[in-house]
N, C-alpha and C positions, 0 to 999 in steps of 0.2 A: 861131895861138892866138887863142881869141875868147869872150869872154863871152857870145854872146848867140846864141839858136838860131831862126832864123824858121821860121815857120809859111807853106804854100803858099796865094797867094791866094785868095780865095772870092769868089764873084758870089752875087748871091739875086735874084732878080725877082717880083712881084707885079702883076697885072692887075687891076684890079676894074673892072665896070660899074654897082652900083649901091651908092649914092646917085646915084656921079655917077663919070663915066669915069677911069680915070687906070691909069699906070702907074710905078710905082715902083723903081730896080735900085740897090742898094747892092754897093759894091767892100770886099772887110775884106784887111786885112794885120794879120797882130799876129808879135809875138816873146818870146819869153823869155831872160830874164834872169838869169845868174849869178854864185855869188862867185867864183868861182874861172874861169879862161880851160884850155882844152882845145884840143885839136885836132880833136876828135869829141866833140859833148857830146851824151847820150842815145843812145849806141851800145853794145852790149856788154852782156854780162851783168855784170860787172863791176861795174860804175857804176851805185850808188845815188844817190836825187837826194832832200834835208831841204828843210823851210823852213830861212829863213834862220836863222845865229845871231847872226850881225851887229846886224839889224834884230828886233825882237818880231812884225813880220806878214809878209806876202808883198802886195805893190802890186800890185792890178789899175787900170788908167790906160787908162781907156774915150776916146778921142777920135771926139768926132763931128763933121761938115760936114753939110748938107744943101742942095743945090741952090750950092755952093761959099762957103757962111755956116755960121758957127759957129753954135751955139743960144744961145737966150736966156736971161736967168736964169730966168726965169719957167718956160720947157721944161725945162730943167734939174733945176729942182727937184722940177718934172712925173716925171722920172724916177726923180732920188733916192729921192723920198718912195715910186714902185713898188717900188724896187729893196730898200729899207729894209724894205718888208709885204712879201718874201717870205724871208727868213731861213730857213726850217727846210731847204733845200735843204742850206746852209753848214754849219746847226748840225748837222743828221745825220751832216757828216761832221769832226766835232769840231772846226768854227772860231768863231770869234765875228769880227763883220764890223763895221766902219765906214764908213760912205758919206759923202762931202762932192764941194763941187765947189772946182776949184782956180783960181786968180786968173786961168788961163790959157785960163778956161770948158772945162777937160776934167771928169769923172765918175772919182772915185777910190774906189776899194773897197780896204780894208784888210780881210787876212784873216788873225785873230790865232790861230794854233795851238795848241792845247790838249793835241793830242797829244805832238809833239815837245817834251817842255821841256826845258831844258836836261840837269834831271839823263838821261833819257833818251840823247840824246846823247854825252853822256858816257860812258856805259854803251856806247857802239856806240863810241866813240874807242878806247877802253881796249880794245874786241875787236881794232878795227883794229890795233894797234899790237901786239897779240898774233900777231894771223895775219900781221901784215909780217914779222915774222922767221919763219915758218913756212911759206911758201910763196912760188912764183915769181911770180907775180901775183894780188897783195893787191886787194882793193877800195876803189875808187876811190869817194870821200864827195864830192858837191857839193851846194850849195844856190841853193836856188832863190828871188832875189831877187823878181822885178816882170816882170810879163805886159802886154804893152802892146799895145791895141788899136785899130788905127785904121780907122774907118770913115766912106766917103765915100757920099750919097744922093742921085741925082739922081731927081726926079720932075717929071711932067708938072703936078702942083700944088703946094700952099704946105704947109709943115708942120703949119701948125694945121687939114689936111684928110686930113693923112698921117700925123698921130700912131700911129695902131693899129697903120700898115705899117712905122714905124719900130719901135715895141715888137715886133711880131710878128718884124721879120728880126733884131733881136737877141736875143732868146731861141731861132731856129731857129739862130743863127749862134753862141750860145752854148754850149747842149746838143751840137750836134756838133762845137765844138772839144772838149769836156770829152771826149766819148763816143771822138772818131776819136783824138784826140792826148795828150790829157791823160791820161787814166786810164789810155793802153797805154803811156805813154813814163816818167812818172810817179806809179805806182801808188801810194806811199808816202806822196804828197801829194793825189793826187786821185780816189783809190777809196778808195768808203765801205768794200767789204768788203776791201780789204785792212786798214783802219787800221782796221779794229773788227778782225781777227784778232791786230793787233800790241796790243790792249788784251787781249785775254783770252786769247793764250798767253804773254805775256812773259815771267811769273813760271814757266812751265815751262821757259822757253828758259834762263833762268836758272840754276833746279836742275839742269835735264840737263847744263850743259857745266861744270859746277863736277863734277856725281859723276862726269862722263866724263876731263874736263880738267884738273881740279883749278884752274882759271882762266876767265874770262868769254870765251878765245878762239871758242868755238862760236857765241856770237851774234849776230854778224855774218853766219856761215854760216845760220842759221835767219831773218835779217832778210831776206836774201839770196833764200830761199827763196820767202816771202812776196811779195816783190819778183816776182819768176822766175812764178809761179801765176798763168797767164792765168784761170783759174778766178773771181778777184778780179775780173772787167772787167764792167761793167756788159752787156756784149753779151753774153757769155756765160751771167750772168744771166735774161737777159730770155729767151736761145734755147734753154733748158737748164730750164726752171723758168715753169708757166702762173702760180705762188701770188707768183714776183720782181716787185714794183711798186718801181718808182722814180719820182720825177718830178723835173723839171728847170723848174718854173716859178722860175725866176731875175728874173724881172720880170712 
């Protein structure tokens, strides 16, 4: 049993020759974080995954090295204050964000959920608890605590010549955790088009399983659904559709 799901290494490399030569290769490991411990966590059609109820956000907890040094305040802030002018990525997909840096020189991004509030929640307990007595394997409800990131940069030069390669390998290192892992294992939290579908059919999921059920048991099975519809993934999106824009500047 284990709370916590890691993600497979990543390397990124960057070459340049001009200003001036250098070569740059950062190492990422990150993991996620849960309330509840599993045996298989993001396996199954089964198992949907919330933000947290525990906590009001979800913790992203950015840890940087470069050249085997932590960053400066000075860099730091360098980033915050990027990380801070690009919000609408977040807000499209109904969070509001907080950025600071932590006593421990990491980059903490709080991302406070708009979507899921509690009464919400609530509404998908009350199905669960309907469809557990109603069938042999119920749906399985976790949430999803804090995403931790850890990344090491070794370059042939100094930071303050590497700054671009550093922004640059973490927004390519970002975009494709969101795109490869997040949005397919997670859609409920990290797809815009799924959580814009759970905003504007709710209130039908609602009427149908009351005029069908006479009870809220059905919506779970339609959250479900939503869930299940790779249609919802950004990749599909973009391969499916010339007019799908997305962008992913995060920094």
């Amino acid at each position: 049993m284990t709370h916590y799901l890691p993600f497979c290494p990543q390397y990124i490399k960057t070459y340049k020759t001009a200003p001036y030569e250098s070569i740059t290769v950062s190492k990422w490991n990150s993991q996620m974080r849960f309330s509840i411990a599993a045996e298989h966590l993001a396996t199954g059609d089964q198992c949907l995954f919330l933000p947290s109820t525990g906590k009001k956000s979800i913790t992203i907890l950015i840890q940087i090295e470069f050249n085997n040094q932590k960053l400066t305040e000075r860099d730091l802030q360098s980033i915050r204050m990027q990380l801070g002018g690009k919000k609408d990525f977040w807000e499209s997909m109904y969070f509001k964000t907080h950025i600071d840096i932590t006593k421990e020189k990491d980059i903490i991004m709080l991302l406070e959920c708009r979507l899921w509030t509690q009464s919400r929640i609530n509404v998908l307990l009350e199905s669960e608890r309907f469809e557990g007595c109603n069938v042999a394997e119920s749906t399985k409800i976790n949430y999803i605590e804090e995403l931790v990131v850890n990344v090491s940069f070794n370059s042939t030069n100094p930071l303050e010549k590497e700054m671009d390669s550093l922004r640059s390998h973490l927004r390519e290192y970002m975009s494709s955790l969101i795109l490869s892992q997040l949005e397919f294992r997670f859609p409920l939290v990290f797809s815009r088009v799924a959580r814009k579908r759970v905003i504007e059919q709710e209130n039908s999921f609602l009427v149908i399983s009351h005029a069908i059920k006479g009870d809220p048991s059905l919506i779970l099975k339609f959250i479900r659904l939503v869930h299940n519809d790779q249609t919802s993934l950004s990749i599909f999106q973009i391969l499916s559709s010339s007019k799908f824009r997305v962008t992913f500047e995060i920094i």
